[in-house]
C-alpha positions as CSV (number, residue, x, y, z in Angstrom):
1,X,49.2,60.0,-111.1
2,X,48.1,58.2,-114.2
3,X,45.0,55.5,-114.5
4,X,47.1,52.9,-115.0
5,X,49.6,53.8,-111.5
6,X,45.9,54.0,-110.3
7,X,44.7,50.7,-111.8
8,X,48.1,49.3,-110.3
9,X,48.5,51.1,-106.6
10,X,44.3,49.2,-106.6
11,X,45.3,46.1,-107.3
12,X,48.4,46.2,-104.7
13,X,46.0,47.3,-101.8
14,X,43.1,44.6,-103.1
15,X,46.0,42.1,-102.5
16,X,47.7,43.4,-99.7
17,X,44.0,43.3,-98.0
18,X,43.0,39.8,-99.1
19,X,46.3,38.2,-97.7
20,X,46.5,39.9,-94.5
21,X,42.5,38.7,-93.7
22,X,43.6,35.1,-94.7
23,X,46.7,35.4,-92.1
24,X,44.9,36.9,-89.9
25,X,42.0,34.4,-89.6
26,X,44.4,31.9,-89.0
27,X,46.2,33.3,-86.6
28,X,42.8,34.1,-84.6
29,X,41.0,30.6,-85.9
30,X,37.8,32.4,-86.1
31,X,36.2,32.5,-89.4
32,X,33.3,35.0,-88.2
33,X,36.1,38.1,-87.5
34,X,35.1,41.8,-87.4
35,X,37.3,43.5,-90.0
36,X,38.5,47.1,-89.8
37,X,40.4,48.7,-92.3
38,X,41.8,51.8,-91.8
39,X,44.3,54.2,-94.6
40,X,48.1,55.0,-93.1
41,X,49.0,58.6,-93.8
42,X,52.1,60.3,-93.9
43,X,52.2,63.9,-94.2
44,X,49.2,63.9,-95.6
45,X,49.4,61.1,-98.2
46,X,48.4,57.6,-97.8
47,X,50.9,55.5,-97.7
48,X,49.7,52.3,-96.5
49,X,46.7,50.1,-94.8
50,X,46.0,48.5,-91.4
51,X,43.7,45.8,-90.7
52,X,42.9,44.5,-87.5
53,X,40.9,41.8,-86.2
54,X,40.4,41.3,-82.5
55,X,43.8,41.8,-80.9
56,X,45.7,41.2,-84.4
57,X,46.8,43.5,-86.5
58,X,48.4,43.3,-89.8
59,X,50.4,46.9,-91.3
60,X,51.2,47.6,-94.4
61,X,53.6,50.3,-96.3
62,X,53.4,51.2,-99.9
63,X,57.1,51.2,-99.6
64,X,57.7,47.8,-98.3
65,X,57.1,44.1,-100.2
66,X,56.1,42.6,-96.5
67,X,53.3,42.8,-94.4
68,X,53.5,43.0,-90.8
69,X,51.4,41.0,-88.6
70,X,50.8,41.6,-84.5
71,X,49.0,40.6,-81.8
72,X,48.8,43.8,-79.2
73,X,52.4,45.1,-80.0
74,X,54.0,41.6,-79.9
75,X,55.2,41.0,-83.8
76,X,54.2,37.5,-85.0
77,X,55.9,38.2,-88.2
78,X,55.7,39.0,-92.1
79,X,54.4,37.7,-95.5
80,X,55.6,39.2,-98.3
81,X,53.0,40.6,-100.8
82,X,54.7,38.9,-104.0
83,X,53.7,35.4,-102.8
84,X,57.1,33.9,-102.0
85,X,56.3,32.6,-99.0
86,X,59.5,32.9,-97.4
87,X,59.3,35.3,-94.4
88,X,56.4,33.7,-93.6
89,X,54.5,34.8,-90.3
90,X,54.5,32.3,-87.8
């Protein structure tokens, strides 16, 4: 991979992590949440991020323009990464 796919597939997850901790403080309505971040792999790649918050969760695929956002396994919805807001999570 070269530094600029690097520079890129960065700026992607630096994104991908800021809007799922906005939508997920608001879904929560606690502004003092305990983050955890944690890589996705598959077979032995990343190729994504979870954050979760309490009992919400938001998922992410490198594959995928949406993020995922749960509470427990119920889905709440999606956001896409782009900033159309669209398939907004409700």
């Amino acid at each position: 991979m070269d530094r600029n796919n690097e520079t890129s597939l960065q700026s992607i997850y630096n994104r991908v992590t800021m809007l799922a901790k906005q939508r997920l403080a608001g879904f929560s309505r606690n502004t003092e949440l305990d983050y955890r971040e944690s890589y996705l792999f598959r077979n032995d790649h990343v190729c994504g991020v979870k954050i979760t918050a309490g009992p919400f969760v938001a998922k992410w695929y490198e594959s995928d323009d949406k993020i995922e956002f749960f509470r427990d396994l119920t889905p709440l919805g999606t956001v896409s990464i782009h900033g159309d807001r669209g398939s907004k999570a409700a």
